[in-house]
C-alpha positions in Angstrom: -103.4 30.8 -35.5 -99.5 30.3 -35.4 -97.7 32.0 -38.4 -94.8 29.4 -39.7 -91.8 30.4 -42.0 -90.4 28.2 -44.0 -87.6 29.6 -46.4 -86.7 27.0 -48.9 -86.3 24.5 -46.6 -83.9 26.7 -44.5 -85.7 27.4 -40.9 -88.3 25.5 -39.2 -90.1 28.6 -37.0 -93.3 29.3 -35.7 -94.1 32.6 -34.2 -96.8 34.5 -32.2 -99.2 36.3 -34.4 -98.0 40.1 -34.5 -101.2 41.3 -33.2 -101.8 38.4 -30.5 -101.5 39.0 -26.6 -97.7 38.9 -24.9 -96.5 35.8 -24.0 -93.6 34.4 -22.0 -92.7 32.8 -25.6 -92.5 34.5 -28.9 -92.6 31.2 -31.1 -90.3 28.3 -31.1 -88.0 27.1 -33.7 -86.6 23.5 -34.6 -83.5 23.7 -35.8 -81.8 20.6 -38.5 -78.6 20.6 -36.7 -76.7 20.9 -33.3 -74.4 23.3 -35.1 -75.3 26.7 -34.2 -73.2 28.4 -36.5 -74.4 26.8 -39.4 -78.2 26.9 -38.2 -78.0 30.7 -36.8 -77.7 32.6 -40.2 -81.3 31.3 -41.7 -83.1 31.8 -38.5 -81.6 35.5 -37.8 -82.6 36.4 -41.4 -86.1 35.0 -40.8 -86.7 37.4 -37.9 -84.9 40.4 -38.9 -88.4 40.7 -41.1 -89.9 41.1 -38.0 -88.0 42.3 -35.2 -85.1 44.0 -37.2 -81.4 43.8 -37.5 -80.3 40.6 -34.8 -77.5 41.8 -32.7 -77.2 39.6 -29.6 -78.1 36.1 -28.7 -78.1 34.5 -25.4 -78.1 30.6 -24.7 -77.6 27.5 -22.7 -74.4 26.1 -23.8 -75.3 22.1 -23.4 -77.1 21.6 -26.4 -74.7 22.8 -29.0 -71.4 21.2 -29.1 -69.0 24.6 -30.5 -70.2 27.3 -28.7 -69.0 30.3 -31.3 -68.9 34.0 -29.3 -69.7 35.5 -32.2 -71.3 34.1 -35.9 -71.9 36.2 -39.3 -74.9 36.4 -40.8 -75.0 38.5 -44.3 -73.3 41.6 -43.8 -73.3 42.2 -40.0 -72.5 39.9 -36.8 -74.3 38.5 -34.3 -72.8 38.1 -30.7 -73.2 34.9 -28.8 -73.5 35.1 -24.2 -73.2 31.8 -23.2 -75.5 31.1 -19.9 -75.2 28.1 -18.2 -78.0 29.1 -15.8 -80.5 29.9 -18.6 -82.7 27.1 -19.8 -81.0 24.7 -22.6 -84.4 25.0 -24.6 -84.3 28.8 -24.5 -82.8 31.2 -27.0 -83.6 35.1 -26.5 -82.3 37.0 -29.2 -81.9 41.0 -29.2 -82.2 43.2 -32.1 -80.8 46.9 -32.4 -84.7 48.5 -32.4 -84.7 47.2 -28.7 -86.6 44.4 -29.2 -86.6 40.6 -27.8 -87.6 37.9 -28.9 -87.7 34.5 -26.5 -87.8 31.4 -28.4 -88.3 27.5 -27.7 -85.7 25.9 -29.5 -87.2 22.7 -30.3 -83.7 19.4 -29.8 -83.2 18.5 -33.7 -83.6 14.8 -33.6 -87.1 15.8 -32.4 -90.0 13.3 -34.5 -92.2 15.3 -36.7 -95.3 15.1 -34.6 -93.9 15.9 -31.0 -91.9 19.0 -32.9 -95.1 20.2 -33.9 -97.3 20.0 -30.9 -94.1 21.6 -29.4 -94.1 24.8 -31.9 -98.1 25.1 -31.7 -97.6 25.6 -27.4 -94.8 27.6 -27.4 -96.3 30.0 -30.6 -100.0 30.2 -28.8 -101.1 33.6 -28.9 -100.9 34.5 -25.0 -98.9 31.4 -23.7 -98.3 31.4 -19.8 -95.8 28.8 -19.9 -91.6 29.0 -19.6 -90.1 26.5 -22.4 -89.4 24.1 -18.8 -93.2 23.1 -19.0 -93.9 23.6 -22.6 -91.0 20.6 -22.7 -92.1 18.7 -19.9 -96.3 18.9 -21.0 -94.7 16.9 -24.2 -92.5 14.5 -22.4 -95.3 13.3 -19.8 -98.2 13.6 -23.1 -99.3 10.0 -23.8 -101.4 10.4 -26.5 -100.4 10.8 -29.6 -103.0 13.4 -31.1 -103.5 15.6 -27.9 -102.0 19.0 -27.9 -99.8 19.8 -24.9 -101.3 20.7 -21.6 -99.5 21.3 -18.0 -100.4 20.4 -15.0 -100.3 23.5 -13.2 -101.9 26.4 -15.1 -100.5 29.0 -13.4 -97.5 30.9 -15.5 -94.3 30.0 -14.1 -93.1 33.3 -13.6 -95.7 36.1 -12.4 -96.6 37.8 -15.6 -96.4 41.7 -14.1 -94.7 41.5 -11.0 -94.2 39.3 -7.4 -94.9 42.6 -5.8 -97.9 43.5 -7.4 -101.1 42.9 -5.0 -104.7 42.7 -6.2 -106.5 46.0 -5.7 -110.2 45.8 -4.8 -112.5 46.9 -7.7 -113.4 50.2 -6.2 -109.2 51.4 -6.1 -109.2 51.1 -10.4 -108.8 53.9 -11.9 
């Protein structure tokens, strides 16, 4: 049960249901373009129903070819870090309530079919997986009509915490 917006033709987004479990992934979005400042706009107005004003952005560089520090978007700007460390197919945005929201950004020249399997993992209430496997489940998928599934079905980063040890039943509180 993946909500997708589609404003005249403007942004191709899936997200998390509102009420759905936390994932590593809030939704993914497919972009037309490798031009982020011409792209950003739609997608920022899209969340700010959601997740309020957009301030900040962060992303890989490698994918877009102008990397802009900072792009307007209908009365206000929104602030570009460029992270060469961070994953090209990841795009966190920040809004000024304090909220986050981690999306797969889905390469434009993507086929139709592949995009979608692509936006149904990474908007999967729950999802466990970084946008590294959601990407490589799709690359190594042979079928056509299967949905995406890695190998190893552990999340790729601990969900609460690499120090957190399992208590035995009778420590709960």
């Amino acid at each position: 049960m993946t909500r997708t917006i589609d404003l005249t033709g403007q942004v191709r987004l899936a997200l998390t249901p509102k009420t759905s479990l936390a994932g590593l992934l809030d939704g993914a979005w497919w972009p037309r373009s490798h031009e982020l400042a011409a792209e950003l706009p739609s997608l920022v107005e899209a969340l700010e129903v959601r997740w309020g004003r957009i301030t900040r952005l962060t992303a890989n560089p490698a994918p877009w070819p102008a990397v802009p520090y900072a792009v307007p978007v209908r009365g206000h700007t929104v602030h570009v870090g460029w992270f060469p460390e961070q994953a090209p197919d990841r795009m966190i945005l920040l809004s000024y309530s304090l909220h986050r929201c981690d999306l797969l950004v889905v390469p434009p020249e993507t086929e139709p079919a592949p995009a979608a399997r692509l936006m149904a993992a990474a908007s999967a209430p729950g999802n466990v997986h970084d946008t590294d496997a959601v990407m490589s489940a799709e690359a190594t998928q042979s079928a056509p009509g299967e949905t995406p599934t890695p190998k190893d079905t552990r999340p790729a980063r601990p969900a609460v915490g690499a120090r957190m040890l399992p208590l035995p039943r009778r420590m709960w509180r």
